[in-house]
N, C-alpha and C positions, 0 to 999 in steps of 0.2 A: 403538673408533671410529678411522678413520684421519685420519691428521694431514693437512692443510692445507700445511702446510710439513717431509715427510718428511727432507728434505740438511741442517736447519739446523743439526745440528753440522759439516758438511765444510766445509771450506777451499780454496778455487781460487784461483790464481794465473792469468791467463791475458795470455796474450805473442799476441795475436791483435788484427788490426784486418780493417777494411771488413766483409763481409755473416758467412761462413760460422762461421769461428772465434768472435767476440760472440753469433751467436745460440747455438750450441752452449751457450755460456757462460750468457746470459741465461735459457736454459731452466731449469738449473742453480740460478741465482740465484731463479728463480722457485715453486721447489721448495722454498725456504729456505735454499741456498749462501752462504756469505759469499765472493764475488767479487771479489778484489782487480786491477785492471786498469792492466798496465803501458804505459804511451807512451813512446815517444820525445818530445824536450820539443817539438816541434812538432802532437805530437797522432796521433791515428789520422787515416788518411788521411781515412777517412769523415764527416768532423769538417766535411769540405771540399767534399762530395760537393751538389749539388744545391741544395734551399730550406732557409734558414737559420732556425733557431730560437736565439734569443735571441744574444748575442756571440758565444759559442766553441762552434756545434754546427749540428747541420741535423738535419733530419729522418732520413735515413737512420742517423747517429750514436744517437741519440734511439732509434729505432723499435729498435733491439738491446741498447742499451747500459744501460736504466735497472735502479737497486737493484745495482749497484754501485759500489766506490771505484775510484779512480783516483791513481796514482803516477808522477810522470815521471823518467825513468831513461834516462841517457846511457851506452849498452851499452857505448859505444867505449871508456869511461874503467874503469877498474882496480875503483877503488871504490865504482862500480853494479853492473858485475857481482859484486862480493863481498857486495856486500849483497844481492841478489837470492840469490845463492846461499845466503846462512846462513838469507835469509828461508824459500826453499822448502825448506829442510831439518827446518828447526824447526817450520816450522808448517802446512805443505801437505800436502792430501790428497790434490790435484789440480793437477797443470801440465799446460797446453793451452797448444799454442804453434803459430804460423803463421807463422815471417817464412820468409824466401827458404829455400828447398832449402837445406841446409849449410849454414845463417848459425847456426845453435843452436849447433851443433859448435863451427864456429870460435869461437864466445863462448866457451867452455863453461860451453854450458848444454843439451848434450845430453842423452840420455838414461844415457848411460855416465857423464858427469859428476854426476848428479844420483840416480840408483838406489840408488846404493853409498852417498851421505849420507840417504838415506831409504828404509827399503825397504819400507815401507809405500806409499807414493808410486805415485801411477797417474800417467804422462805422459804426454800424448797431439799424438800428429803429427796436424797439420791440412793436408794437402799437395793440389798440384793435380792430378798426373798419376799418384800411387801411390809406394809406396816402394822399388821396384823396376820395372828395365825402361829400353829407353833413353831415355825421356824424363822420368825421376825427376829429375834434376836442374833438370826446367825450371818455371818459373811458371808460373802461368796464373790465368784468372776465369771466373765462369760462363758470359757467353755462346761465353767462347772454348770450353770444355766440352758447353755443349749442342749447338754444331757439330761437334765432334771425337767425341763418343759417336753422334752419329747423329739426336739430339732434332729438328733443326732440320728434315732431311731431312725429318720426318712430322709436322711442323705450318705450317700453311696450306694455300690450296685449292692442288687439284690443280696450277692451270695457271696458279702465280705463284712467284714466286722463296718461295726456303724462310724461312721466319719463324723469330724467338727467342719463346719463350712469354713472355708479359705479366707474371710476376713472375719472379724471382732463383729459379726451379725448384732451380737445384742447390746455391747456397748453403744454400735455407734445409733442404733434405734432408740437406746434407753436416752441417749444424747439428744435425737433430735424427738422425742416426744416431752424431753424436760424443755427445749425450746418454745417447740409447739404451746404446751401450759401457761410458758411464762409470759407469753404474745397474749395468750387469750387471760389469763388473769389481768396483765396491765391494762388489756381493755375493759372488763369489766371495772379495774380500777378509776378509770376513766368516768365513767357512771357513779360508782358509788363515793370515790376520794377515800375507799380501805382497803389496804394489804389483805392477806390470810395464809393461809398454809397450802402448798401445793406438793402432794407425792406422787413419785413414780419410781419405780423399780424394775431391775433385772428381770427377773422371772414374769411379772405381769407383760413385759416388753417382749418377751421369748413366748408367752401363753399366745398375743396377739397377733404371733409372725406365723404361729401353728390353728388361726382358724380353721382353713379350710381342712386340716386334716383332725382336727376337734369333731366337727361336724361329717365327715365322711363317717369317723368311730361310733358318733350316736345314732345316724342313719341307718350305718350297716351293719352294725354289730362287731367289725373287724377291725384289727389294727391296721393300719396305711402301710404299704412294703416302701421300703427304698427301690425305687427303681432306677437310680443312675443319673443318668443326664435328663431323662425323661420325667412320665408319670402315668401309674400303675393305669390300664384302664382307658389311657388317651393316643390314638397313635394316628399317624408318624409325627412323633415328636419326640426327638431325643438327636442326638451324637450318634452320624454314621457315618465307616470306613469309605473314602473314596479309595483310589489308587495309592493313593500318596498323602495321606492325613486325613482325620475327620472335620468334619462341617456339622454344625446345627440345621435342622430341617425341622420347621415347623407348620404343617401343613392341614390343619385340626376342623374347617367343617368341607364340605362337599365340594363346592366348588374347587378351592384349594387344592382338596386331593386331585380333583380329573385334571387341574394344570398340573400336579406335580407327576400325575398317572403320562401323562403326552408328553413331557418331556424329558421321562425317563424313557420311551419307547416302548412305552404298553397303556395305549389307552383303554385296554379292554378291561386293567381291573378296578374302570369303574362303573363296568358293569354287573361284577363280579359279585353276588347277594354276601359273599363275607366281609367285600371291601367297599360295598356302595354306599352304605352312611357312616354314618362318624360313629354311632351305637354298633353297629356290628363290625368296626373297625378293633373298637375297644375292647369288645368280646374277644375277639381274634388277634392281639394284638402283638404277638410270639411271630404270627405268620407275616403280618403289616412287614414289620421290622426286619424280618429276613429276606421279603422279598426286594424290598429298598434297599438295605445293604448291597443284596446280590447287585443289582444294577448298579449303583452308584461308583462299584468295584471297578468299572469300565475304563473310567477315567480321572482323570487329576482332580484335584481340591479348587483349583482356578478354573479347569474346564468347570466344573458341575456348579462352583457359585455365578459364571457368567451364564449357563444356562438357564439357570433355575431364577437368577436375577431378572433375566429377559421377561421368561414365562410369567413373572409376578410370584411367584414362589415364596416366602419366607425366609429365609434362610441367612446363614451367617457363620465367618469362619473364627474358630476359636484361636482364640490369640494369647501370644503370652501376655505380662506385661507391655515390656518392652515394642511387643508387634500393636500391641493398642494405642500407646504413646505417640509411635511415630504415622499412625493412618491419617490422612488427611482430614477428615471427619474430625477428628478428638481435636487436630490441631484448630481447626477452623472453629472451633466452638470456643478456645481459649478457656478452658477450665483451669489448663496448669498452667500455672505461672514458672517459669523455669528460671526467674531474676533474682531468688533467692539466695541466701549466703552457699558459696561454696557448692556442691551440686542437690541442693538440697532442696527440690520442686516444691511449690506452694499449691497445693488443688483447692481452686476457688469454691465456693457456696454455689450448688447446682440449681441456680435460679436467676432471674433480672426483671429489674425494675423500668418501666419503658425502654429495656430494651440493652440495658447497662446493668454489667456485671458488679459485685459491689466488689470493692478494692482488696486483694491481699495485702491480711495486716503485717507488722514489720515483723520484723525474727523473733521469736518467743526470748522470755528476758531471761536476761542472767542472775541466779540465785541472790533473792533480796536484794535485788537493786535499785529499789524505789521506797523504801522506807523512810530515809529522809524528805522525799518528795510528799508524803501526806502527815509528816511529824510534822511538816514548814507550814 
């Protein structure tokens, strides 16, 4: 039977604050890593970010950071980095670090510095623009990323300035492909009994989220529109008005349309040479969308998902938050842990091990409260 908590003998160090580098981390921990997390003594920046939960934290600190310790460490001074250093020599399996482009180095606490005292040791750069090229030395954050890869360009409607997508897209991807790396490097360590260097960064993390509209650009010469809830080209598939609120309809090869054509009340436009395949849908796809609208105008948001539910249909009504929280579905699947401190929901690791969820870790620690714990 598979474990629950597969990492719990690895050791991670991790020199990371605000979204990407903690979640990496947290996933980690959540696998059964024991996470040890260094601050500067003012904290991770995130610590500061947003709505505050209890003294020394907020939500976004919180929402990354739980089921690990925490150490705070004055990098500038002789005798933090000396301890930091004997620490990840002797006891790390894993250093993940984030701060500025060449602040590791000049610590040393690169990866030249740290390889050679361990060579078992997996270190891992957490960087914003790659580790090479001219813009390796510069910082950056997600949304400056998701406008620099392109993301931005093809989210929102057509005929409105270009949108950031509604969650931390590239953080929390840049997180789980440092995850991803660090699974397959410790297997490889498995085989060989040597650490090495593993990078991943922002912008390559945002390049990868943008294949398929990479590839439409080379194909066809043009750049990808925003088209909304949709996508340029493919239709019915996008946010349409019922009576009373929109619903998602995603209705994309032939069959699909002639159920979604029958139980709007017109089976005929699938016989109709603009709307009979999916290729002359996409050509025409101004008309698709209009003529779905028009119908769907007829009645409720609840009428048309139980109809369109029945027929087999795609479909799904957009939710707030809050309306996603409480649908039976989300609950039944137990992702959120709602037994956290104070109202402060834990959303579990979106996966399981025969069948079991692995555990939410305890509440993220309070500034440098574990230093004496590996002084001892």
């Amino acid at each position: 039977m598979l474990s629950g908590q597969p990492l719990r003998d690895i050791r991670v160090v991790e020199l990371g604050q605000n979204l990407a580098a903690p979640f990496g981390a947290l996933i980690l921990a959540e696998l059964g890593a024991s996470v040890l997390k260094v601050e500067a003594p003012p904290g991770d920046d995130a610590r500061h970010y947003g709505a505050r939960v209890g003294g020394q934290s907020s939500i976004a600190f919180e929402s990354v950071n739980r089921g690990k310790e925490s150490v705070t460490l004055d990098l500038g001074r002789d005798a933090d980095r000396d301890w930091l250093r004997e620490h990840i020599a002797d006891a790390a399996d894993v250093c993940i670090q984030s701060l500025r482009p060449g602040r590791a180095r000049e610590l040393g606490l690169g990866p030249d510095d740290l390889l050679p005292r361990n060579s078992r040791l997996l270190y891992c750069n957490v960087g914003a623009f790659g580790a090479q090229g001219p813009l390796a030395s510069q910082p950056g954050y997600d949304p400056m990323m998701q406008a620099f890869s392109g993301i931005m360009s093809v989210t929102g409607e057509y005929d409105r300035a270009p949108s950031r997508v509604g969650v931390p897209l590239v953080d929390w991807g840049t997180g789980m492909w440092l995850a991803l790396a660090v699974l397959a490097a410790l297997r490889e360590r498995d085989r060989s009994g040597r650490g090495g260097l593993v990078d991943v960064s922002l912008l390559e993390t945002a390049l990868s989220f943008m294949s398929l509209n990479i590839a439409a650009c080379r194909v066809t010469g043009k750049d990808p529109r925003r088209a909304g809830s949709g996508l340029r080209g493919v239709a019915p598939n996008r946010a349409y008005q019922t009576a009373d609120g929109p619903i998602m309809v995603s209705a994309l090869n032939d069959r699909l349309f002639a159920r979604l054509a029958d139980a709007l009340g017109h089976p005929e436009w699938a016989r109709d040479p603009e709307l009979a395949t999916a290729t002359a849908r996409g050509q025409h796809q101004d008309r698709v969308d209009a003529l779905v609208e028009g119908a769907l105008a007829a009645r409720s948001r609840a009428e048309w998902l139980s109809l369109l539910e029945r027929a087999g249909v795609p479909c799904a009504p957009i939710h707030s938050a809050s309306e996603a929280l409480a649908h039976p579905q989300v609950q039944a699947l137990g992702m959120v842990d709602e037994s956290g401190v104070g109202a402060m929901p834990r959303v579990r690791l979106p996966l399981r091990f025969d069948g079991v969820r692995p555990p939410a870790g305890a509440p993220a620690p309070a500034l440098g409260a574990h230093r004496k714990t590996h002084d001892g």
